[in-house]
C-alpha positions in Angstrom: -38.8 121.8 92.1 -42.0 120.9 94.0 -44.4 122.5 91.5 -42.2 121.7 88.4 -42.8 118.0 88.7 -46.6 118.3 89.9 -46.4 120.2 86.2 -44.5 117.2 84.5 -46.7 114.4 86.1 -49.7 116.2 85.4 -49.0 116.7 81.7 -47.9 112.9 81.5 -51.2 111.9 83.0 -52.7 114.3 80.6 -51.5 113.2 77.6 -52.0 109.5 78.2 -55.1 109.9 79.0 -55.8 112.4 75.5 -53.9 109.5 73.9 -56.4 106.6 74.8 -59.0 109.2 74.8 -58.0 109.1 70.7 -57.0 105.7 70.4 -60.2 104.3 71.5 -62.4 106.9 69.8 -60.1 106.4 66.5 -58.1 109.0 64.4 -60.2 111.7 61.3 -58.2 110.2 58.5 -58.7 106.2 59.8 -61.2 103.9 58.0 -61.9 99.9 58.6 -62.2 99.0 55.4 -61.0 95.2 55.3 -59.9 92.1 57.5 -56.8 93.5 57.4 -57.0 97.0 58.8 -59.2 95.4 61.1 -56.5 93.0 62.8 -53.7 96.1 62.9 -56.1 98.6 64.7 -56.7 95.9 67.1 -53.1 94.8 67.3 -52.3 98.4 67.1 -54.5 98.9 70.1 -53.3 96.4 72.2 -50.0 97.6 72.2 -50.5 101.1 72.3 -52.6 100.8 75.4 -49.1 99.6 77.3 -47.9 102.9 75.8 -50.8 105.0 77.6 -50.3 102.7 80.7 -47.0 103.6 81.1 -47.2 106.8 80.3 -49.9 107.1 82.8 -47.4 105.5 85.4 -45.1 107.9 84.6 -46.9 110.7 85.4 -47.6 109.2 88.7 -44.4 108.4 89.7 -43.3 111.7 89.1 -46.2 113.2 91.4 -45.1 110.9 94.0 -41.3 112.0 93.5 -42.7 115.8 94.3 -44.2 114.6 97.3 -41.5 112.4 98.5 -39.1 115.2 97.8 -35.0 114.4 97.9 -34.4 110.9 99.1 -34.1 107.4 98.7 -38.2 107.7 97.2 -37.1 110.3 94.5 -34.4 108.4 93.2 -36.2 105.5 93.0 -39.0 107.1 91.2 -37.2 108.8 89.0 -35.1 106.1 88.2 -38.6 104.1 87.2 -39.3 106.7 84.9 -36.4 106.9 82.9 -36.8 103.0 82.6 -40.8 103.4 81.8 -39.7 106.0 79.1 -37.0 103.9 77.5 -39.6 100.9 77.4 -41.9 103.4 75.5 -39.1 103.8 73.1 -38.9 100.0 72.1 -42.3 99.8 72.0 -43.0 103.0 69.7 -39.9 101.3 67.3 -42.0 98.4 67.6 -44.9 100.1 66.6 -42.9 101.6 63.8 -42.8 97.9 62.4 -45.6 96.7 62.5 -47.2 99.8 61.2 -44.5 99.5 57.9 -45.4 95.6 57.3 -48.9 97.1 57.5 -48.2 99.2 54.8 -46.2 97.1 52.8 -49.7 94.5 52.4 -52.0 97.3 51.9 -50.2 98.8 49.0 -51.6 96.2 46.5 -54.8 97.1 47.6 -54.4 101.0 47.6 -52.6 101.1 43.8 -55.8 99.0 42.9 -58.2 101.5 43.9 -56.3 104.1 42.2 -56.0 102.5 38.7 -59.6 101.7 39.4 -60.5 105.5 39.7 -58.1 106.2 36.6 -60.4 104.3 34.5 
C-alpha cells in the first residue's frame, strides 16, 4: 500500500505540474486574436491555476498518507483528498461555462471570417 500511494501522489504532482507547465506555455491550436480571447485565457488561467494547486495538494497529501501509514493522519488525508477532488469537479463544470459563453460570443466572429474566406 506504501508504494501504491507514493505512485498515486507522484503522478498527481506530476500532472499538475505538466498541466501548468501547458497552461502557462499555452495549447498548439490556441491563438490571441482579440480583446476577447484575451480576457478568457486570463480568466481561464486564473481559475485553472486553483485546479493545478489543488491537484498539486493532492498529490502531497497522498505522499504524506504513505508515510503516516493507517491512522488518524491517513484518514484525515485521505478524507482531504476526496474533498480537493470533488472541488476540482465544480470548478472543471465551472470551467465548462465559462468556456461555452466563450464560445457562444465568438461565434459571430468565427462565421464572419468564414463567409469572408468564401468570397
Amino acid at each position: 500500500m506504501f508504494e501504491g500511494s507514493i505512485v498515486i501522489g507522484v503522478t498527481l504532482l506530476s500532472f499538475a505540474i505538466w498541466l501548468h507547465w501547458n497552461e502557462r506555455r499555452g495549447w498548439a491550436h490556441e491563438s490571441l486574436d482579440d480583446d476577447l480571447d484575451h480576457r478568457y485565457f486570463a480568466s481561464r488561467l486564473r481559475s485553472r491555476r486553483w485546479v493545478h494547486l489543488l491537484f498539486a495538494l493532492c498529490g502531497i497529501l497522498v505522499i504524506v498518507a504513505a508515510f503516516a501509514g493507517p491512522g488518524r493522519v491517513w484518514i484525515g488525508c485521505w478524507m482531504s483528498v476526496m474533498v480537493a477532488l470533488l472541488v476540482i469537479m465544480v470548478l472543471a463544470g465551472v470551467d465548462a461555462f465559462r468556456t461555452l459563453r466563450y464560445q457562444s460570443k465568438k461565434k459571430p466572429e468565427i462565421r464572419r471570417q468564414v463567409f469572408e474566406q468564401d468570397e
